[in-house]
C-alpha positions as CSV (number, residue, x, y, z in Angstrom):
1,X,0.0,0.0,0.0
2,X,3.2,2.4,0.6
3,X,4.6,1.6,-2.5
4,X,1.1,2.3,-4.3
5,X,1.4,5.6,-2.5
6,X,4.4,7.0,-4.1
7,X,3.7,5.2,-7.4
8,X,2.5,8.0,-9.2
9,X,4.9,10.6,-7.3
10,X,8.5,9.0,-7.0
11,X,11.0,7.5,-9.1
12,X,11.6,5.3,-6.2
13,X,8.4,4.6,-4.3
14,X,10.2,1.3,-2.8
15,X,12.3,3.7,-0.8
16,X,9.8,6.7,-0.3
17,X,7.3,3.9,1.4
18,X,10.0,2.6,3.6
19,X,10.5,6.2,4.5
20,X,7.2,7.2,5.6
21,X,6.6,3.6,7.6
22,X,9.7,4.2,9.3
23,X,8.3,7.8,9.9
24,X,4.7,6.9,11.1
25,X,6.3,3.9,13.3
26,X,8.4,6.4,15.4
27,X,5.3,8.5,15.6
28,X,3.5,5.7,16.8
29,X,6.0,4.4,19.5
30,X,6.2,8.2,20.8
31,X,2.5,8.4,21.4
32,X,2.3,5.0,23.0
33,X,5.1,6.5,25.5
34,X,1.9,9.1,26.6
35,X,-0.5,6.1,27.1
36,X,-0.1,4.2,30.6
37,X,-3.2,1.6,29.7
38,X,-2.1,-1.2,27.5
39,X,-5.3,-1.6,26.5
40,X,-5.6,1.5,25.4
41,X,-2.1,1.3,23.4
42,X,-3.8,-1.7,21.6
43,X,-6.8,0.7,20.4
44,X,-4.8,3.7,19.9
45,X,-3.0,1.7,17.6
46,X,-5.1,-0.1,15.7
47,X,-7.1,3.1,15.0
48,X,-3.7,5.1,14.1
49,X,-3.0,1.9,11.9
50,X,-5.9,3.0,9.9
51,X,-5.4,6.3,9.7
52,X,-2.2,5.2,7.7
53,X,-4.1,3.4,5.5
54,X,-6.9,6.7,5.0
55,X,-3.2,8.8,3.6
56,X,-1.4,6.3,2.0
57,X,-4.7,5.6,-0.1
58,X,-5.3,9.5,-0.7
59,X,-1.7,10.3,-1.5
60,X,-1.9,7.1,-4.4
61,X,-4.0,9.3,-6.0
62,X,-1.1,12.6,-6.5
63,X,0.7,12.1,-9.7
64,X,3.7,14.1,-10.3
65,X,4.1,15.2,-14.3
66,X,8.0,14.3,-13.9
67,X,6.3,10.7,-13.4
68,X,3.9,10.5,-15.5
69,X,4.8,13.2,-18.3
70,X,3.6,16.6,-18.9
71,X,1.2,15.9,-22.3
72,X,-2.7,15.9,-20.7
73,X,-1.7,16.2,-17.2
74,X,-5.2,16.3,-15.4
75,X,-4.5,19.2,-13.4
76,X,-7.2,19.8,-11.4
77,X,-7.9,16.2,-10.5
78,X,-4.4,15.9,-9.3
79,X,-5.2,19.8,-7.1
80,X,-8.1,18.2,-5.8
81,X,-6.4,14.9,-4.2
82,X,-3.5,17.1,-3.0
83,X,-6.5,19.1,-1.0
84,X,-7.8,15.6,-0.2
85,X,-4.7,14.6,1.5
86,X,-3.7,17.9,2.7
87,X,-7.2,18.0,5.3
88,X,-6.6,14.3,6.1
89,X,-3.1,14.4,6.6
90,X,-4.5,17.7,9.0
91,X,-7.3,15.6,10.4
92,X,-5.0,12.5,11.4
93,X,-2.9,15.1,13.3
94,X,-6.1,16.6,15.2
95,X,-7.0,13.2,16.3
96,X,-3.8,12.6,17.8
97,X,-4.1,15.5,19.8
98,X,-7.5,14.5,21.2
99,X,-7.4,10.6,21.0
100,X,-4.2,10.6,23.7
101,X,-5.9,13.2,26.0
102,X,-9.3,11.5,25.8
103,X,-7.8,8.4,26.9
104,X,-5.6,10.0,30.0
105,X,-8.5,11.6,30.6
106,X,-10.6,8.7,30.9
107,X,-7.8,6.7,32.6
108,X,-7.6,9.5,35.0
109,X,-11.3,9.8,35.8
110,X,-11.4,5.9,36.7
111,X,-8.6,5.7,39.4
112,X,-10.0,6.0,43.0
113,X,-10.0,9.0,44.8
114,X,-7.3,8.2,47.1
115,X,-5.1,7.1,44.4
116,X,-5.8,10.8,42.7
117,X,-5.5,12.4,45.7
118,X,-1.8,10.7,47.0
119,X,-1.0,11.2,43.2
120,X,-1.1,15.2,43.9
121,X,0.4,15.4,46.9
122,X,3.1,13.1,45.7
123,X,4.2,15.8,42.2
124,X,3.3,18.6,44.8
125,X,5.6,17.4,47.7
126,X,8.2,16.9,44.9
127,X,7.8,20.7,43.5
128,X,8.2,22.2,47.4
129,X,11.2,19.7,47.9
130,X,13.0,21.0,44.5
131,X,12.4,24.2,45.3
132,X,13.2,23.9,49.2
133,X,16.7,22.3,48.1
134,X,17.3,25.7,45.6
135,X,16.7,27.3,48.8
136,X,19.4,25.5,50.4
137,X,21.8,25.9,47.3
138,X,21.3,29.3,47.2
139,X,22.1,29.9,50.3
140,X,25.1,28.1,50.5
141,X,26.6,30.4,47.6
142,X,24.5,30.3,44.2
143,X,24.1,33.3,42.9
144,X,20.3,33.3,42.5
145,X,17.2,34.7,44.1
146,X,15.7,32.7,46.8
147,X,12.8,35.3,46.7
148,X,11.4,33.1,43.7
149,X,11.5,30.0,44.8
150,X,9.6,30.6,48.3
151,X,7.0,32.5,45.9
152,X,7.0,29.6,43.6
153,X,6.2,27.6,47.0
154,X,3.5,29.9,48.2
155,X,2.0,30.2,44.7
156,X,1.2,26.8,44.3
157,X,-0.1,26.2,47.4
158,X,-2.2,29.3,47.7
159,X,-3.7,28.3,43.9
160,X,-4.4,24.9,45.8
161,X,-6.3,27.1,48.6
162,X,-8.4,28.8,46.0
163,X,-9.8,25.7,44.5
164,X,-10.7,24.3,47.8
165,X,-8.4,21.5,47.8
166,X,-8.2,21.4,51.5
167,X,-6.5,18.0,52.4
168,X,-3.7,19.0,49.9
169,X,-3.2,22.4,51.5
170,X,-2.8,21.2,55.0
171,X,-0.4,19.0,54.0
172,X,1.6,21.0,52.0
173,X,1.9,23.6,55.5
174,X,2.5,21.1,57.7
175,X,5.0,19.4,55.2
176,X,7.0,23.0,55.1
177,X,6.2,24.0,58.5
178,X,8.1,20.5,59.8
179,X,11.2,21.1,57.1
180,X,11.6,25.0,58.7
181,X,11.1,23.1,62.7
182,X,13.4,20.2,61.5
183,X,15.8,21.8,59.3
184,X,16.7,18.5,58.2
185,X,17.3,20.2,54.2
186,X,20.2,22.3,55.4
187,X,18.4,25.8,55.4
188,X,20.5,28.6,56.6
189,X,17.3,30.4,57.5
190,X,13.5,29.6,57.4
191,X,11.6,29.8,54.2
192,X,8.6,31.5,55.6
193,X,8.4,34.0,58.6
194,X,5.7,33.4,61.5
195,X,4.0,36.2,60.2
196,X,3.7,35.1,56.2
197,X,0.4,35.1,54.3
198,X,1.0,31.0,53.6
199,X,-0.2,30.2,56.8
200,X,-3.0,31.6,56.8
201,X,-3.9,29.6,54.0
202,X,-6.1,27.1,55.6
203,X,-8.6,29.8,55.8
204,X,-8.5,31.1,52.4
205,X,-9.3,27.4,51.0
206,X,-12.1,27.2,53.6
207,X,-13.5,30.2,52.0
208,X,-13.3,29.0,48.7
209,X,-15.0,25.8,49.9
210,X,-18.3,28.0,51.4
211,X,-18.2,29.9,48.4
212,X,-18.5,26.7,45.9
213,X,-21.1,25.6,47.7
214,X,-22.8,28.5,47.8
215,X,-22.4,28.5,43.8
216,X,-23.5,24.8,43.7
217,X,-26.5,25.5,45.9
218,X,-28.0,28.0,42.8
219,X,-28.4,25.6,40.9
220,X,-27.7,26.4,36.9
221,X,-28.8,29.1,35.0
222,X,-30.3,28.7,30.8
223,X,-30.4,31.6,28.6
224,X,-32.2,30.9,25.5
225,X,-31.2,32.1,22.0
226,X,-32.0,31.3,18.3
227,X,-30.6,28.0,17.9
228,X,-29.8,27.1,21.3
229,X,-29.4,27.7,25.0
230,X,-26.5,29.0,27.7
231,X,-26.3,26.9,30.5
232,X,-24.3,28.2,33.2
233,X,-23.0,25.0,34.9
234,X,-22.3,25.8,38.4
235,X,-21.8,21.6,39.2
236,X,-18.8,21.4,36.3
237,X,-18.2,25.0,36.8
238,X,-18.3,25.5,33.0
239,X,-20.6,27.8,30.4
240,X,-21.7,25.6,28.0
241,X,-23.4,27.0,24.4
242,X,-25.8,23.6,23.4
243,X,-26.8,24.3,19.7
244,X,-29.9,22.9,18.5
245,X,-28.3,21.9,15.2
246,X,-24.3,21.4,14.3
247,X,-23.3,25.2,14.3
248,X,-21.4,26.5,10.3
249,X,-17.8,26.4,10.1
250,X,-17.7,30.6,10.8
251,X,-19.3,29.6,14.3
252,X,-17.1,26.7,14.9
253,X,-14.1,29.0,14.1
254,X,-15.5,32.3,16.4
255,X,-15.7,29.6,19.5
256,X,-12.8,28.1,18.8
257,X,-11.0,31.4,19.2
258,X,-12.9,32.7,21.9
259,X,-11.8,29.4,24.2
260,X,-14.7,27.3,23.8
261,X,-13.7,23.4,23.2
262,X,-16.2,20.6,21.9
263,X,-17.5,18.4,25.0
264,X,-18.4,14.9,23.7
265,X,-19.4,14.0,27.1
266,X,-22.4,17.5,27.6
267,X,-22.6,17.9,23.8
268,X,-21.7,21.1,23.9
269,X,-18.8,24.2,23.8
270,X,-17.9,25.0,27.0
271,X,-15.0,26.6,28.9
272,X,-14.0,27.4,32.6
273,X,-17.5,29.3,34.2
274,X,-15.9,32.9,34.5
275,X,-16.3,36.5,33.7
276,X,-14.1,36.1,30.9
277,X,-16.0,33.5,29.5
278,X,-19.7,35.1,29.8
279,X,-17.5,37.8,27.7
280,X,-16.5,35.2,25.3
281,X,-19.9,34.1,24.8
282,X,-21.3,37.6,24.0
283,X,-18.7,37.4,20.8
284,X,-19.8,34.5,19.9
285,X,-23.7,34.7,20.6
286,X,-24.2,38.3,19.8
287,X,-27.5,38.7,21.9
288,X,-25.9,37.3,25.1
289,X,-23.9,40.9,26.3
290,X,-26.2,40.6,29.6
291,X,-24.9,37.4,30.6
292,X,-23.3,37.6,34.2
293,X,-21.8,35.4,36.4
């Protein structure tokens, strides 16, 4: 089939299919390096498999007038299969994208809640301990700021306060609090003074924590237009636009642009439930300027 390919194109279509095997094989095996599920790795490559059948097959029909000769080159026919393989070539690269984070995501969403939870605390506790041993090499002589690194510190864990991830933020403080008591790293001086915002953390997440359920106690909102509805989803904390029929290809390209993604799960465009986004939505759905969160 790769020889069949390059046929029409190469003065060696032996070697150009050998080529492009080779090519779509490392492809392959670097893909299956983002895909923990072997299961999964036996779908994802199967359907890949066919996708390389779907180009090969489209780019058999590109001729090349060196090949064939110049006298009644058909060449439109020949434009036309080079647009054919162009958006497939295009769409197999698109389905990459989504097809591996479909499948994390999926992989992701069945794992128990423990095993997510220790997961988290396991890359954050490794982010504090990098940044806790810069600490230590700075001040032991490197010439950088250890300013950035205590912020880099803070600013994940107060990111971890705003999202009401409670468990994870007391951890994290009592994880830097017993470094600073212990001093077991080989600090020169505490990261954090008794007086620093980060410990008052606890309270900002249990804020955050009120206030989402406070959101998710509204209940969600519908704002009807022509040819469609708004639903502000408090529960997935997304603004979702449901069309009543598959929206043109301007449409597709205004939300596309405005940060609104395809959810096959809601079927519908959503992104993150924020002011940003109810301004997003007025772009895209004209009548909507009155939308608040």
């Amino acid at each position: 089939m790769a020889c069949r390919a390059f046929h029409g194109t190469s003065f060696s279509p032996e070697d150009r299919a050998r080529l492009h095997i080779y090519m779509y094989e490392k492809t392959l095996q670097d893909d299956l390096k983002l895909i923990p599920n072997q299961e999964e790795k036996e779908k994802y490559t199967e359907k890949f498999r066919d996708w390389v059948r779907t180009l090969f097959n489209k780019h058999s029909r590109i001729l090349s007038a060196m090949i064939t000769g110049p006298a009644r080159f058909p060449t439109a026919r020949n434009e036309k299969a080079h647009n054919a393989y162009s958006k497939a070539l295009e769409d197999f690269e698109n389905w990459r994208s989504r097809a591996i984070k479909a499948i994390n995501k999926r992989i992701e969403d069945g794992k128990p809640a423990e095993q997510k939870q220790q997961e988290e605390w396991e890359n954050l506790k490794a982010d504090i301990d990098w940044n806790i041993k810069s600490c230590v090499d700075i001040d032991n002589g490197a010439p950088y700021h250890r300013q950035a690194f205590t912020n880099s510190i803070y600013g994940k864990i107060e990111r971890l306060a705003g999202n009401g991830k409670s468990e994870l933020v007391m951890r994290a403080i009592e994880y830097v609090k017993q470094v600073q008591d212990e001093n077991t790293a080989g600090l020169k001086k505490p990261l954090f003074t008794n007086r620093h915002k980060i410990w008052q953390l606890k309270d900002v997440c249990e804020k955050s924590i009120q206030k989402r359920k406070e959101e998710h106690d509204k209940g969600n909102d519908e704002i009807k237009f022509e040819g469609g509805v708004i639903v502000k989803n408090r529960e997935e904390d997304r603004l979702q636009i449901l069309f009543n029929e598959k929206p043109d290809a301007e449409t597709i390209s205004r939300l596309k642009h405005n940060g609104f993604r395809w959810s096959p799960r809601f079927k519908a465009w959503q992104r993150q439930l924020t002011t940003n986004a109810c301004y997003a939505c007025a772009r895209v759905i004209p009548l909507t300027e009155r939308l608040a969160i």
